[in-house]
N, C-alpha and C positions, 0 to 999 in steps of 0.2 A: 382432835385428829386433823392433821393435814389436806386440804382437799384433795390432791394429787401423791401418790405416791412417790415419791421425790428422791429413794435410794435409788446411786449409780453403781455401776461395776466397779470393783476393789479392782479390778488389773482390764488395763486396756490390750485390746488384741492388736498385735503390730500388724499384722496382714486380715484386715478388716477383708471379708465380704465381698467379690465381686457381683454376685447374682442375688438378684432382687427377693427370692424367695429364703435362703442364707442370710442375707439381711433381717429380714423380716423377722425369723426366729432368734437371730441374735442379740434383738434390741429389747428393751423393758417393756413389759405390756403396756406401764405408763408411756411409751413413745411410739406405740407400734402405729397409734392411730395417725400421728402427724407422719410417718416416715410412710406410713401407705398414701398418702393424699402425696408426697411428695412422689411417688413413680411417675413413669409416662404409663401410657393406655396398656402396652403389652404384657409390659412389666407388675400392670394392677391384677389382668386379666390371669396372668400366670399365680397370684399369688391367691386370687379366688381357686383357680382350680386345685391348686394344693387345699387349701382350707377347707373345700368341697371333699377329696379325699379323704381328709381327718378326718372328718365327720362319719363318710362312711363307715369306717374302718372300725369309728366308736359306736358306732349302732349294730353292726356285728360282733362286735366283740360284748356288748353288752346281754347279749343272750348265749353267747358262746361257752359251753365246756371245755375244762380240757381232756374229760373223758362222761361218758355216761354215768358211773358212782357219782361225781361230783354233786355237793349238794348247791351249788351257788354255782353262777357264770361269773368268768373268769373277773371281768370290767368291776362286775359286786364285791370279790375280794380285794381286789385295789381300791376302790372307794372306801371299802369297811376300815382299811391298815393307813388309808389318808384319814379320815375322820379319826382314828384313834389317833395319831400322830400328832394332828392338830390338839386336840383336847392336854394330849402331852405338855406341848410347847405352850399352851394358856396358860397349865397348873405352875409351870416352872418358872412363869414370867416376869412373874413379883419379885422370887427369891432371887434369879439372877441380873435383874433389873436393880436389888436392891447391894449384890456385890458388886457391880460396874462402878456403882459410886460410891462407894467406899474405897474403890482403887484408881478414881480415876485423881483424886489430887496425891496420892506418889507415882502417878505414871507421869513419869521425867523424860521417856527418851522420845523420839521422833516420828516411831513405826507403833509403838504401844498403845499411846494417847488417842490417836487417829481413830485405830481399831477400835478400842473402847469407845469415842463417842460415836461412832457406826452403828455398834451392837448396841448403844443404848436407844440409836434412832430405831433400828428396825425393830427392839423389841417392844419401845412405845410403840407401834402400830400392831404388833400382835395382841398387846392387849385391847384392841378395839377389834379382834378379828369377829368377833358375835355383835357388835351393833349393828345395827339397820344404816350407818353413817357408811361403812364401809361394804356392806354389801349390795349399797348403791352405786358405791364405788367399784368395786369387781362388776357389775352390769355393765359398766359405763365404760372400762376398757375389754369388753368383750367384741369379737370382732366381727359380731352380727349386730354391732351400734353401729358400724361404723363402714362396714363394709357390706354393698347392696349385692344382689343376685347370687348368696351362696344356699337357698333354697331350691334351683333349679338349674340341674346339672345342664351343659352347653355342649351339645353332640360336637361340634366343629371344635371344641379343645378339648374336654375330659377325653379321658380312658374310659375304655369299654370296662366296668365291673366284674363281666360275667368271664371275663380273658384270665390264665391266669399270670400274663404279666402287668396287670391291670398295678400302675404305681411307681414300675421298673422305669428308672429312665440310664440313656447310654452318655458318656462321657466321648467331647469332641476335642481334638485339639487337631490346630492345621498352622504347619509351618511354612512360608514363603519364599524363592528365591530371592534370598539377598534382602531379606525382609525378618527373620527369626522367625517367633511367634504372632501370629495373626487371630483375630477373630471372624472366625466365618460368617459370613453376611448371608442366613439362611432365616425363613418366616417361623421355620418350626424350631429353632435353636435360642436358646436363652440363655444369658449369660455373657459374660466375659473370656479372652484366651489367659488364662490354661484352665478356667472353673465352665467352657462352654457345656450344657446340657441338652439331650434331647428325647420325649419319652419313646422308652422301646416299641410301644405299636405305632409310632408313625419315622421309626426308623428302619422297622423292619417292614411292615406292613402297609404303610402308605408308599406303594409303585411309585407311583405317580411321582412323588415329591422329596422321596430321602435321600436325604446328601449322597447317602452311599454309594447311589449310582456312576460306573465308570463314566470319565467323562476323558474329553482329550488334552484339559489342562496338565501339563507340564513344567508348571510353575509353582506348584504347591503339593505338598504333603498330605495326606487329611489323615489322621489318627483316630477308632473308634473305639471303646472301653466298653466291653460287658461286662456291668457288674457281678455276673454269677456265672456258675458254673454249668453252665445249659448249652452243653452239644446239639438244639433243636435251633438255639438262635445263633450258634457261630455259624450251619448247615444253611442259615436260612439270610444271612448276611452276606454269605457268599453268592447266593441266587440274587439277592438284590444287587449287589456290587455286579451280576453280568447281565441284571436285568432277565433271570428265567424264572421260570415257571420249573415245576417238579418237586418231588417229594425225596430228596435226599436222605431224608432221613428213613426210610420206606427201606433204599438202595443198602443204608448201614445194618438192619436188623437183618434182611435176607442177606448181606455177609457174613453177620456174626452168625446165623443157622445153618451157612454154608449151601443156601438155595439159591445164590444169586449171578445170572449166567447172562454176560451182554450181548446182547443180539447182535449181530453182525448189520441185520439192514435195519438198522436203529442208530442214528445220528450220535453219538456220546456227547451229551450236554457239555460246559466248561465249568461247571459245578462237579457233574461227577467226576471228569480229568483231576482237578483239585482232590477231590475227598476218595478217589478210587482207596481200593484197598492196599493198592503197595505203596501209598506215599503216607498212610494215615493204618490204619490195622493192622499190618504189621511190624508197624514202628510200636506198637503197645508192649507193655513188658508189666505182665500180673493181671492183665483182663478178665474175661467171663469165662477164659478156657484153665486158669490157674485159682480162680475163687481167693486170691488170695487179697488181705483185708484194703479199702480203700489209700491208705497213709502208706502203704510198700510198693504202690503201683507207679509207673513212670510211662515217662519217652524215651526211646532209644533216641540219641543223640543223630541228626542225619540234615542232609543237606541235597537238595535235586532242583533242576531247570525241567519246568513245561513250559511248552511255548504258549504263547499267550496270543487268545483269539485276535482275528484280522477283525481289521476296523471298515464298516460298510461305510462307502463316500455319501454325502446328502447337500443338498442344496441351504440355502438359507431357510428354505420356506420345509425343509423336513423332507425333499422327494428325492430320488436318486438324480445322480447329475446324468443328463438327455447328452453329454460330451461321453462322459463313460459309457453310458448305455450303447451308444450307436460304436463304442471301440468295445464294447463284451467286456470293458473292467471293473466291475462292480466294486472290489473290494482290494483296498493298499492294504500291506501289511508290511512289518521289518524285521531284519534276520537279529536286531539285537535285540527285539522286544521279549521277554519271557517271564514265567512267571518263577517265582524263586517259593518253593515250601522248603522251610525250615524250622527242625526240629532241634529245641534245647533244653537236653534233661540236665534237672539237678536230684542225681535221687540224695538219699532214699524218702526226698519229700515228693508230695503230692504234684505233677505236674499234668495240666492238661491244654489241650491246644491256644494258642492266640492268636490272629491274622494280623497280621499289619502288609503294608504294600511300599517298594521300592517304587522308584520312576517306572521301572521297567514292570513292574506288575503284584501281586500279591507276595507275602511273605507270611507264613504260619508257624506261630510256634509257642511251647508249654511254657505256663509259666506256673514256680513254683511257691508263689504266696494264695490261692485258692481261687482266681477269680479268671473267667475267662476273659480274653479280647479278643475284638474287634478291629479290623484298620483298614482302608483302602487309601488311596493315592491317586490324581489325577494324573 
């Protein structure tokens, strides 16, 4: 047997991989090792933390049912149906190892021959799959040979476990004036444009630091992708894109029960203006108050301008400017800046909200393939 497992891919992928972690799975176990030694630092770091996830995921799942009858967790019946599979492909190895060559001197044409000498390489190595030769070998491209620190999860990059978007990451793309497609030059985003990534708790949840945040660039687009259908994280993108605080989502359950009444000497966040109820609930058509089944529900088709918050002035150093202060103007704003919610149904498929943001400020609207978005704009 070969020392190295030496099968390549039958078909090359013409749009190879931009992000490091996409790579990584891409490649043959027998290359995974030299193609991880080849990242830079971030790019290692990001592919520990994935690998750190698996692992999780397999240690829960390894005690996991998928109900209380069950007599075996779940992880045990996939290893039981891989062990008999294997055993399969042994018994069969001889007999079809013994018709390859029997067919390989009449295989005359260009694509036949190839194929055959492939399947006769890979099934000489199956039949070595029970020696100790090669299950030194599977050790050896395992990728706790090769890659250090995935015993000890790292507070400053993993995902919180106990979260349940713990794994979720948001897709970024940011287009440029006069420039196309860009890649955002952010610490917590990985990747390449159009494959940029970023994990949802430190998109949603890291204040501090997520791109999301409005800013006063005017030169760029920024585009965010929730991969799922979580009206808690579109509610809660939109609090970050104005930088607030509140529980928005709090505001939608007392709508849908019909208990929810805004106080007059209560400030209306720019979160709630957004998700009030006549620009979002009753644009619904089949909701909680028609029960009828998720695949007939829509968006009423709609289009409407709020104005879009005034911008406080600040100095370099972050403090109000001591020229405005002493003339009472705290805060510029412009008659053309607004925010644009937009609603686009397609029934009778499933449509649910998406944000995206014009120059001039947010833009929200369904979309009919299952997945929500996200989007802001500087």
């Amino acid at each position: 047997m070969q020392s190295v497992y030496s099968i390549q891919d039958a078909y090359v992928d013409p749009v190879p991989p931009t992000d490091a972690w996409a790579s990584f799975l891409a490649a043959r176990f027998s290359q995974r090792a030299e193609l991880y030694e080849s990242f830079p630092g971030p790019e290692k770091e990001l592919v520990r933390k994935e690998l750190r996830r698996v692992r999780y995921l397999r240690e829960y799942f390894s005690t996991h049912k998928l109900s209380p009858q069950d007599r075996l967790p779940l992880a045990t019946w996939l290893e039981k149906a891989h062990s008999e599979w294997r055993e399969r492909a042994i018994s069969s190895c001889k007999d079809t190892l013994a018709a390859i060559e029997r067919e390989l001197p009449r295989a005359e044409t260009k694509t036949r021959r190839p194929l055959l000498l492939r399947n006769r390489t890979i099934l000489g190595q199956v039949e070595q799959w029970q020696s100790n030769q090669y299950l030194d070998l599977q050790r050896a491209m395992s990728p706790g040979s090769y890659v250090s620190g995935l015993e000890a999860a790292d507070d400053s990059v993993d995902d919180d476990p106990r979260k349940s978007d713990y794994g979720y990451n948001g897709w970024v793309i940011v287009f440029g004036e006069g420039e196309g497609g860009v890649t955002l030059d952010h610490p917590d985003c990985h990747g390449k444009f159009p494959h940029q990534k970023i994990a949802m708790q430190k998109l949603l949840y890291d204040k501090a630091n997520t791109p999301l945040k409005r800013t006063k660039d005017r030169k760029h687009l920024r585009y965010f992708h929730l991969q799922a259908n979580n009206m808690k994280w579109v509610e809660d993108a939109v609090s970050r894109y104005y930088n607030e605080e509140g529980d928005p989502d709090r505001h939608r359950r007392l709508h849908q029960r019909r208990l929810y009444h805004h106080s007059s000497s209560k400030r209306e966040s720019n979160t709630e203006k957004l998700l009030k109820r006549e620009l979002w609930h009753c644009q619904e058509r089949g909701g909680s108050d028609t029960h009828l089944p998720p695949h007939s529900r829509q968006i009423r088709p709609r289009c409407a301008l709020v104005p879009s918050p005034v911008w406080e002035d600040h100095n370099v150093n972050g403090e109000e400017d001591s020229t405005n202060q002493q003339s009472g103007a705290f805060f510029r704003s412009s008659s053309s800046s607004q925010d644009i919610v937009l609603f686009v149904g397609q029934p009778p498929r499933t449509s649910l909200p998406v944000y995206t943001n014009t120059n001039h400020g947010l833009r929200r609207c369904p979309t009919s393939t299952g997945k929500s978005k996200s989007g802001s704009s500087a």
